[in-house]
C-alpha positions as CSV (number, residue, x, y, z in Angstrom):
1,X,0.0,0.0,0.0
2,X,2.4,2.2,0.7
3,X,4.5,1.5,-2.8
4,X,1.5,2.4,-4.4
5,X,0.5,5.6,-2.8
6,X,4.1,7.0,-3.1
7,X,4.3,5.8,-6.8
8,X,0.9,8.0,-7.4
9,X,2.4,10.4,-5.2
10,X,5.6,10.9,-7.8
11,X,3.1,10.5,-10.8
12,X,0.6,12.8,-9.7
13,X,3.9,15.5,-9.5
14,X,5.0,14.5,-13.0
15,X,1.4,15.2,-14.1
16,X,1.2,18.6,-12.9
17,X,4.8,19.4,-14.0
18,X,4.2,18.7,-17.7
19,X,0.6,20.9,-17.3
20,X,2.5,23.4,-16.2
21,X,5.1,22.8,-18.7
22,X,2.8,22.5,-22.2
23,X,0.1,24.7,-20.8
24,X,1.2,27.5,-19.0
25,X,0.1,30.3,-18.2
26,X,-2.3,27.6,-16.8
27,X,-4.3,28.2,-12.6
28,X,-4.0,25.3,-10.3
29,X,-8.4,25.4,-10.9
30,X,-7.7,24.6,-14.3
31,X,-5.2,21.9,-13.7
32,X,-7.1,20.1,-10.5
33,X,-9.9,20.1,-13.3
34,X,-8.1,18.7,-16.3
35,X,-6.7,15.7,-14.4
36,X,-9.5,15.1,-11.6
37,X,-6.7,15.8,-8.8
38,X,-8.1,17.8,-5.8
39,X,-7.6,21.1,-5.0
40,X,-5.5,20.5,-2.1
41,X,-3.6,18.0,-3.9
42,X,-2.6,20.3,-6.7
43,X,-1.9,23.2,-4.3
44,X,0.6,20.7,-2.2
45,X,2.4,19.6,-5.5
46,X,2.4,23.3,-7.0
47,X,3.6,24.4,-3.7
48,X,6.6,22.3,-3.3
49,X,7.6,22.9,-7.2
50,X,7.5,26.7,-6.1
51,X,9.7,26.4,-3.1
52,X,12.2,24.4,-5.3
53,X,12.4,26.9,-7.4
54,X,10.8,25.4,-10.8
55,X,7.5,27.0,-10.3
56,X,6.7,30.8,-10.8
57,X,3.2,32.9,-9.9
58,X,2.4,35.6,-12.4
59,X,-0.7,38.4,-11.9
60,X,-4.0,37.3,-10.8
61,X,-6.3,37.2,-13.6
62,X,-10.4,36.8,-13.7
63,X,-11.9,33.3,-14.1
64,X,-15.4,35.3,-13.6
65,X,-17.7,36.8,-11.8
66,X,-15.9,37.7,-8.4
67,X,-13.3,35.4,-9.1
68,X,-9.4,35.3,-9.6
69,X,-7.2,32.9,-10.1
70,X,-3.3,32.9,-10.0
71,X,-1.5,31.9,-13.3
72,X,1.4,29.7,-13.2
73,X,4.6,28.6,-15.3
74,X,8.0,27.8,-15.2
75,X,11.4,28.6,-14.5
76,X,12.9,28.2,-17.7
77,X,16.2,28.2,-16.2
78,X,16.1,26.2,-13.4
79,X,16.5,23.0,-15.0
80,X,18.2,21.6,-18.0
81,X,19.5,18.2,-18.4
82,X,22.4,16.6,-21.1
83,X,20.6,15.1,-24.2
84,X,23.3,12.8,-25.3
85,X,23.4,10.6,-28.8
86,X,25.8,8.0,-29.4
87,X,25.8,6.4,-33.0
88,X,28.8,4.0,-34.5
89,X,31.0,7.3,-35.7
90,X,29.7,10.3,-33.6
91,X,29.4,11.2,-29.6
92,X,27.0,13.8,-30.3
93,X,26.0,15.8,-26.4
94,X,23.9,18.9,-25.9
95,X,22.2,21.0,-23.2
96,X,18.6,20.7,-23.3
97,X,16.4,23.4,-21.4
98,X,13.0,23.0,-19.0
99,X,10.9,24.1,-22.3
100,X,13.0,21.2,-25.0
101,X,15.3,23.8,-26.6
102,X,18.9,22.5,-27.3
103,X,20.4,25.4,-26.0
104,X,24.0,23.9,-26.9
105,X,25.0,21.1,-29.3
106,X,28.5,19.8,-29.9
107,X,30.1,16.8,-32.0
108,X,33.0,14.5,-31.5
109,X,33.9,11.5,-33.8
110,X,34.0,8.0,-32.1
111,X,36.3,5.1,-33.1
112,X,33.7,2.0,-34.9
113,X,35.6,-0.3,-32.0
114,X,35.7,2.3,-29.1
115,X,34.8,0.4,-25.8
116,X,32.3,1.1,-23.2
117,X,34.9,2.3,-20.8
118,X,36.4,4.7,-23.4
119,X,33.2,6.1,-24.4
120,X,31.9,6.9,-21.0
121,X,34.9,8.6,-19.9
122,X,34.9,10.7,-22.9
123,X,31.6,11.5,-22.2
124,X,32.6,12.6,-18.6
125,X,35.3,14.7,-20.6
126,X,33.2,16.9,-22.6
127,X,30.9,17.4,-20.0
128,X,33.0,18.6,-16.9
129,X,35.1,20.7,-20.2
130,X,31.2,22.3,-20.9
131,X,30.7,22.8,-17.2
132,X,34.4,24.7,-17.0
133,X,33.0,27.3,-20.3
134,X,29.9,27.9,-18.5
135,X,27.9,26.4,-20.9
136,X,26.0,24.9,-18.1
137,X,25.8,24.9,-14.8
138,X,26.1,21.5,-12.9
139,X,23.6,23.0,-9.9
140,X,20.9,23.1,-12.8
141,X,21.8,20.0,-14.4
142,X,18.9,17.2,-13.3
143,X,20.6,14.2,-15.4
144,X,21.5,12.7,-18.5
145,X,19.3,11.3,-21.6
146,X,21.6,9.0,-23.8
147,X,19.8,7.7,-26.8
148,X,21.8,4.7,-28.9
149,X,20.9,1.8,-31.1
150,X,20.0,-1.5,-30.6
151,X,17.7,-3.3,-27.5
152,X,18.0,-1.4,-24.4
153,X,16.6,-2.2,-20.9
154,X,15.9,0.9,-19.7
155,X,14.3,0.5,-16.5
156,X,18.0,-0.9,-15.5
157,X,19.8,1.4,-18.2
158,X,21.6,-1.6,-19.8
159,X,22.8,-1.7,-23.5
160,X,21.3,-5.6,-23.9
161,X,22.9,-5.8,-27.2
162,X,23.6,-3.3,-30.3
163,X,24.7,-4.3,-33.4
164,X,25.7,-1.1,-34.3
165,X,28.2,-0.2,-31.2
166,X,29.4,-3.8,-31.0
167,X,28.3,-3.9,-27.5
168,X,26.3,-6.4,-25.4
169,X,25.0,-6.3,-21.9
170,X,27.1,-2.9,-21.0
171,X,25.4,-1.3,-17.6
172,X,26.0,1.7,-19.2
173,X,23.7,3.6,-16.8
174,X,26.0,2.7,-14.0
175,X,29.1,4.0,-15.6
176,X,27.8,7.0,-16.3
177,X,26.6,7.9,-13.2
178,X,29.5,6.8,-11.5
179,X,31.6,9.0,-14.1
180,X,29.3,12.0,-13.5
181,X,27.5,12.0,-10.1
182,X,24.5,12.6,-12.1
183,X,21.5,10.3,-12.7
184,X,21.5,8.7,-15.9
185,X,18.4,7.4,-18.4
186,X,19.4,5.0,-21.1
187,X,17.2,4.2,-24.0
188,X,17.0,3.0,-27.5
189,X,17.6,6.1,-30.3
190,X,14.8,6.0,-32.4
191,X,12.3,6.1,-29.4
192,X,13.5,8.7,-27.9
193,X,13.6,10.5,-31.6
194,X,10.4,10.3,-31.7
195,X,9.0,11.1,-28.4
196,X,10.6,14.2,-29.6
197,X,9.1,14.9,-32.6
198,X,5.7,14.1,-30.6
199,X,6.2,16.9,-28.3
200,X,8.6,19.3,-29.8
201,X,9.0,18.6,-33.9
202,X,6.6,17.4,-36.9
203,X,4.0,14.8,-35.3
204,X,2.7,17.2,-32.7
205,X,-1.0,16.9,-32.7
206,X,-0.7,13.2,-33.7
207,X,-2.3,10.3,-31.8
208,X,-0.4,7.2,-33.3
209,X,3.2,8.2,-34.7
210,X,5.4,5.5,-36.5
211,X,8.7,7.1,-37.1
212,X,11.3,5.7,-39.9
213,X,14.7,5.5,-39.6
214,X,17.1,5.0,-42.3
215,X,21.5,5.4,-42.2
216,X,23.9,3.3,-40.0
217,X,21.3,1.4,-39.6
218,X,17.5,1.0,-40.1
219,X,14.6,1.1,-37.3
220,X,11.1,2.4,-36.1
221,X,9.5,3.5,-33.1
222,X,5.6,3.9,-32.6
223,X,4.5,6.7,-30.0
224,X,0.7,5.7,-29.3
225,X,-1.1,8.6,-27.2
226,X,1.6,10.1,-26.3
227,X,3.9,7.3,-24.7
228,X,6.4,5.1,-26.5
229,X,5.3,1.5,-27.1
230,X,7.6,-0.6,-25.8
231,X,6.7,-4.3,-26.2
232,X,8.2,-6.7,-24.2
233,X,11.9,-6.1,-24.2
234,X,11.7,-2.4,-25.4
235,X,12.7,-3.8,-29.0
236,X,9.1,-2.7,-30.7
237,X,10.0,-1.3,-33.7
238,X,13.2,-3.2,-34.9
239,X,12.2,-3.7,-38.3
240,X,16.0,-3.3,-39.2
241,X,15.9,-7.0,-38.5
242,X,13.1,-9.0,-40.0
243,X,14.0,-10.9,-42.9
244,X,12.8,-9.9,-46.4
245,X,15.2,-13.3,-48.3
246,X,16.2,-15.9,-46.1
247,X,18.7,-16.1,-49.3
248,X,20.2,-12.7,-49.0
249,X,23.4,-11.2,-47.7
250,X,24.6,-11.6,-44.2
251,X,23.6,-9.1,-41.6
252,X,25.9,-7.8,-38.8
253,X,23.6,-9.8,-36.6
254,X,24.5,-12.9,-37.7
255,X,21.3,-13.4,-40.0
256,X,20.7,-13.7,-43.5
257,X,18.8,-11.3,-45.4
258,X,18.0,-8.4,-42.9
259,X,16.3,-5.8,-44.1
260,X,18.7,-3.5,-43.3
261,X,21.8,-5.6,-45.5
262,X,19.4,-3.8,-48.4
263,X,19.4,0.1,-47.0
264,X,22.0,1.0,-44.9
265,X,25.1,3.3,-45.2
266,X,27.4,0.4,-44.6
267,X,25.8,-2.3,-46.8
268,X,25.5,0.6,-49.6
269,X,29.2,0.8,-49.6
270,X,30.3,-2.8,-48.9
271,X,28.0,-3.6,-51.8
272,X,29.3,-0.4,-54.1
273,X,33.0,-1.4,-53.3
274,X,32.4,-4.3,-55.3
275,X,32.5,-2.5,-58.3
276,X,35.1,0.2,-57.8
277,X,36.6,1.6,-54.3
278,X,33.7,4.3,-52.7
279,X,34.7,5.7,-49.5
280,X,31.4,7.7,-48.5
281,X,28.0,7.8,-49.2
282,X,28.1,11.0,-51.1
283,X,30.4,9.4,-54.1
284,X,27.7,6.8,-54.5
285,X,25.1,9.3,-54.8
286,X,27.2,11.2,-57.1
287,X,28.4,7.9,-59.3
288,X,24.3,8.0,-59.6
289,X,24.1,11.5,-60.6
290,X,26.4,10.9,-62.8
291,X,24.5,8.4,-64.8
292,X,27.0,5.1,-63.5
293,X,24.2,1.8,-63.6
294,X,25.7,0.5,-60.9
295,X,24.8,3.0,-58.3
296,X,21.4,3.9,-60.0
297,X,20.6,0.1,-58.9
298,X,21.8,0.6,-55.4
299,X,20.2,3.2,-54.9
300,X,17.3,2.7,-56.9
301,X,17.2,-0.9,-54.8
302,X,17.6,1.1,-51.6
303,X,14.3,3.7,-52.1
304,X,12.5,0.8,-52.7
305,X,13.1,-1.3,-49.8
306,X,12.3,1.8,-48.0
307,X,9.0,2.6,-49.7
308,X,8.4,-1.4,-48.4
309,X,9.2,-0.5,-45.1
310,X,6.6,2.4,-44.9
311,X,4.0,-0.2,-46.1
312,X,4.5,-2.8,-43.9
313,X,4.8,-0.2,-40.4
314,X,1.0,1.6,-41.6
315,X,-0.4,-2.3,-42.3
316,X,1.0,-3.4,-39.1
317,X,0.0,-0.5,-36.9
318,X,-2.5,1.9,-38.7
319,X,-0.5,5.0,-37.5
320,X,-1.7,8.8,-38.9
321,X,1.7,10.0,-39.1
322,X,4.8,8.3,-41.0
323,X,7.9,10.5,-40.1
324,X,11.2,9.7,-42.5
325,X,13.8,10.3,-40.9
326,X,18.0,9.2,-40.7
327,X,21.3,9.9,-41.8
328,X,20.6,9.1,-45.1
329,X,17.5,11.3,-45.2
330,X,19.2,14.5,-44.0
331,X,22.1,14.4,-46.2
332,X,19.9,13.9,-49.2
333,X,16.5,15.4,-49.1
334,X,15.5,14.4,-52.0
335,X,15.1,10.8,-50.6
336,X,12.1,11.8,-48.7
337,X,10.1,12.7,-52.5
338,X,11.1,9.4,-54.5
339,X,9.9,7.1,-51.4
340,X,6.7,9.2,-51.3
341,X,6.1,8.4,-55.3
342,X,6.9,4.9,-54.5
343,X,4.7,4.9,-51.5
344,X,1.9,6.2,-53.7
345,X,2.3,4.3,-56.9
346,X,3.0,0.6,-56.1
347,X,3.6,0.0,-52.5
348,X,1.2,1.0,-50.1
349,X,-1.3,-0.9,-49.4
350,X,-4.7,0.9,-51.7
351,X,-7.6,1.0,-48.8
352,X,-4.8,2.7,-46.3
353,X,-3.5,5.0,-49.0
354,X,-4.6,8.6,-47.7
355,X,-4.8,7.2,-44.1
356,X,-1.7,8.8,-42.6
357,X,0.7,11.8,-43.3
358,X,4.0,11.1,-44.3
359,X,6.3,13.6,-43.3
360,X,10.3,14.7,-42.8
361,X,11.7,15.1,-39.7
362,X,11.5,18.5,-38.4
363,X,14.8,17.9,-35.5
364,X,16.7,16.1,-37.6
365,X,20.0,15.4,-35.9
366,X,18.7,17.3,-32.7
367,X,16.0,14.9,-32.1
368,X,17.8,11.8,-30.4
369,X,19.4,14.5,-27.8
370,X,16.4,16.6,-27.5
371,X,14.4,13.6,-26.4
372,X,16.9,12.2,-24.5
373,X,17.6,15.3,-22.8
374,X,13.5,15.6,-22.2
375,X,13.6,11.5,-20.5
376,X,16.1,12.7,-17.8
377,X,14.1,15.8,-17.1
378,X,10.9,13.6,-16.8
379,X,13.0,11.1,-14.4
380,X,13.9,13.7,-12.3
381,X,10.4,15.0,-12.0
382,X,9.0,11.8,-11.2
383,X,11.9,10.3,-8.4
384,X,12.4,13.7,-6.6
């Protein structure tokens, strides 16, 4: 009994936070009404997040006859967390304020092989090296958001396995934390992605979000009313990995015929290499622009796969909003209209057609730190 009242203790405070947060200038009569709290319940919570120093009053305004009400909203400043993305070549880390804003974004290059260790304590680098600029201050900092590819457990913050990283079972939540003092949320990229373009980027609005990702490797995540679906082992989405030829090439994971040997940048290049030496994706696009057969095929094979991969996430889940998204996408645009005509002409399924929008990313390479900056916040909010 009393695990339960203290975890609706910590929810009903992470409730009236994000009112706060998406609604203000908002009174605590409005709020107790929105979410059937009592009065006295919302004036405790509001009162404590006021004392700490997250909470501001403004001017008393009318709510009618005889009436006034206080509005409330936030300290913008009083709280920012680290949004932190780590992908097989990049460490990308930002400073992510109360209101989503990545206030400060930098980039460092990883090694394809870089262990665990190494990684965490070049994390710890950059940060106490932004922390000695002023870039942030650690009395503001509530925690850390890493977003990285693969199956995570994040209730325990473990990396269970990720293809990408060549890591498996890493507790990379403890390291961190022991690194930084700070509290640390791990969780897969692409979720966190698009749990930020749900509340900050181009499916706000939308009830049932599938977003698309497509470079280093290829995955989806589904946001349904607002919160991420999961499934079991917080693998939903992990199309990357179903088979479309049990015939096909071999996959990093060990399988045949991924669908991901077909799209990403490394299979694009492993395959290209074959034909003459190609060191980055932008000479295959340019062999294609160039009129070379070869790389017309590739990537003609590539938009394809993709336009397959749109129809299969709206048959499986019905969402109203497709978002493309991924390395690939952002460093060529035009990516985004060729799938579409695809999409349209031969692939998706008739009946479910005009049923959803598909649509770009809006973050682009903020998104994975903006929602993982957003997680830690939210961790905070609901554990303090």
């Amino acid at each position: 009994m009393k695990h339960d009242q203290d975890f609706i203790k910590r929810q009903n405070r992470l409730t009236v936070f994000e009112m706060i947060k998406t609604q203000s200038p908002i009174s605590r009569a409005m709020i107790a009404k929105k979410t059937g709290m009592s009065p006295t319940t919302v004036s405790r919570i509001v009162g404590e997040l006021t004392e700490q120093g997250y909470v501001i009053e403004s001017e008393q305004v009318s709510e009618g006859l005889g009436r006034k009400s206080t509005l409330l909203g936030l300290m913008d400043a009083s709280v920012s967390s680290i949004g932190i993305e780590l992908d097989r070549h990049v460490l990308n880390i930002g400073v992510v304020d109360l209101q989503g804003n990545l206030v400060h974004s930098e980039s460092h290059e990883r090694g394809i092989e870089e262990a665990p260790e190494v990684t965490v304590q070049r994390i710890s680098d950059v940060l106490e090296h932004m922390l000695e600029r002023g870039i942030a201050e650690r009395k503001h900092i509530v925690g850390i958001g890493v977003g990285l590819p693969g199956i995570i457990d994040n209730g325990r913050g473990v990396v269970v396995f990720s293809v990408q990283l060549g890591w498996k079972n890493v507790a990379l939540s403890a390291l961190l934390e022991e690194a930084t003092g700070l509290k640390v949320k791990v969780d897969n990229e692409l979720k966190v992605k698009a749990l930020a373009e749900h509340l900050k980027g181009s499916a706000i609005g939308s009830n049932r979000t599938a977003l698309l990702g497509f470079g280093n490797g290829v995955g989806s995540a589904l946001i349904f009313e607002g919160e991420i679906y999961r499934g079991e082992m917080n693998s939903a989405g992990e199309i990357g990995h179903t088979t479309v030829d049990p015939n096909g090439p071999l996959c990093q994971c060990g399988k045949a015929g991924c669908l991901q040997t077909y799209i990403t940048i490394h299979s694009l290049l492993q395959e290209a290499s074959q034909i003459r030496p190609i060191q980055s994706v932008e000479e295959l696009f340019a062999a294609r622009a160039a009129g070379e057969r070869w790389a017309i095929h590739l990537i003609d094979r590539a938009l394809t796969y993709m336009a397959i991969t749109v129809n299969n996430v709206v048959c499986m889940y019905n969402p109203d909003t497709v978002i493309f998204s991924g390395e690939l996408t952002d460093k060529f645009p035009e990516m985004y209209e060729e799938v579409k005509e695809r999409c349209h002409s031969r692939f998706v399924w008739e009946p479910l057609r005009d049923s959803f929008r598909f649509v770009t990313s809006q973050l682009h390479e903020a998104g994975v730190m903006i929602g993982s900056g957003l997680q830690a916040q939210a961790q905070f909010f609901k554990l303090d």
